[in-house]
N, C-alpha and C positions, 0 to 999 in steps of 0.2 A: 523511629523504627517503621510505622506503618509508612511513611513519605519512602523508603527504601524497597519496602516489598512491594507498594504499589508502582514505583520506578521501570521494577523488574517486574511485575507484571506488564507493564504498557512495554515496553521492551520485548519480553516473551510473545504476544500478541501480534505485534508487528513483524518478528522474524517468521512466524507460522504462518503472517498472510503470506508473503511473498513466499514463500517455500509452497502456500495452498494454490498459487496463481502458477507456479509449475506444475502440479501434480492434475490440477482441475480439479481440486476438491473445493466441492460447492457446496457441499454441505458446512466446512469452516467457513468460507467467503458468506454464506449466508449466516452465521452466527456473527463473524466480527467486522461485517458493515455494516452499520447502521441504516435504517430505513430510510431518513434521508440525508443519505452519503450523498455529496458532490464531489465527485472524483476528476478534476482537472489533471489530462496528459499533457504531455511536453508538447505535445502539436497541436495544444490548443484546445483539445475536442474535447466535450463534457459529456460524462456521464453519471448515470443514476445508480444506484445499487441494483436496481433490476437490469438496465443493458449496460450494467459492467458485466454480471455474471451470469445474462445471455450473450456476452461476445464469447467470454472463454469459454463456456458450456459449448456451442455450436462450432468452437473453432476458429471463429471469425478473429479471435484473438489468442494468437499461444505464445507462452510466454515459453523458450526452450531453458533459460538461464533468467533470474534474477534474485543478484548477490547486494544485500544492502550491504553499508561502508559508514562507519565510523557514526553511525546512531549515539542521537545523544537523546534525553529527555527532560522536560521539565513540567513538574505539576504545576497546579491551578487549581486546588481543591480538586474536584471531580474531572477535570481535563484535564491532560497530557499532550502538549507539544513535542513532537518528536520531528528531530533537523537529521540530514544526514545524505549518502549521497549512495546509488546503485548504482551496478553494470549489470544490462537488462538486454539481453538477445529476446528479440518477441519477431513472429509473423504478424502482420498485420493481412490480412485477406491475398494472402499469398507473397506478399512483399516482406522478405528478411531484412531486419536493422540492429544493429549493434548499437547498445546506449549508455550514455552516460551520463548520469541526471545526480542533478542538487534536487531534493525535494523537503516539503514542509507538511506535516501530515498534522491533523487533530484526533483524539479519544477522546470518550468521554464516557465517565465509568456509570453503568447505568448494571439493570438488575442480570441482564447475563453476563456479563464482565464488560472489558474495555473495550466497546465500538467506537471504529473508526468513523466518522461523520465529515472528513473534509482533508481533497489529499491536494495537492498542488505541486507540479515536477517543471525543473526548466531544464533542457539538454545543456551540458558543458560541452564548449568548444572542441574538438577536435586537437591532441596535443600531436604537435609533428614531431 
């Protein structure tokens, strides 16, 4: 039973970032990143929990649309592996891109719930 609530907890967590990374809520993105998040985008670049959410804060990064797809989970005691894939419209410093990414993300359930600590995205091809 707890392996199910906590499932759906790491579940519920993840759908609220992405949905925070639309709205620019930084006060959630400051609760469920972890202090040191390694946040790996598709295009390589790394960032930390503090200039991930100084890119969105300042605008440097907006995210217009992003819909995760087909989220799965898996515990590890106090970590949560979450696999799954978005479609992610974002600005990037003026530059619009439509995305489509497999990504691999980590939790880990610590004393304010489940922070994220480690995200990794790779763009999916282009389907004609």
């Amino acid at each position: 039973m707890a392996d199910h609530y906590d499932e759906q907890a790491a579940l519920d967590r993840e759908t609220r970032r992405f949905a925070a990374m639309v709205r620019k809520d930084v006060a959630f993105l400051n609760q469920v990143l972890a202090d040191d998040l390694s946040y790996t985008h598709s295009s390589g670049n790394l960032d930390t929990k503090t200039s991930f959410i100084e890119s969105v804060a300042s605008g440097r990064l907006t995210y217009e649309t992003a819909v995760p797809e087909g989220l799965r989970v898996r515990l590890f005691g106090d970590v949560a592996v979450l696999t799954g894939m978005a479609r992610i419209r974002v600005d990037v410093q003026g530059e619009p891109s439509d995305l489509h990414i497999r990504f691999t993300d980590v939790y880990v359930k610590r004393e304010p719930g489940w922070q994220m600590v480690a995200w990794q995205a790779t763009r999916l091809p282009a389907q004609a």
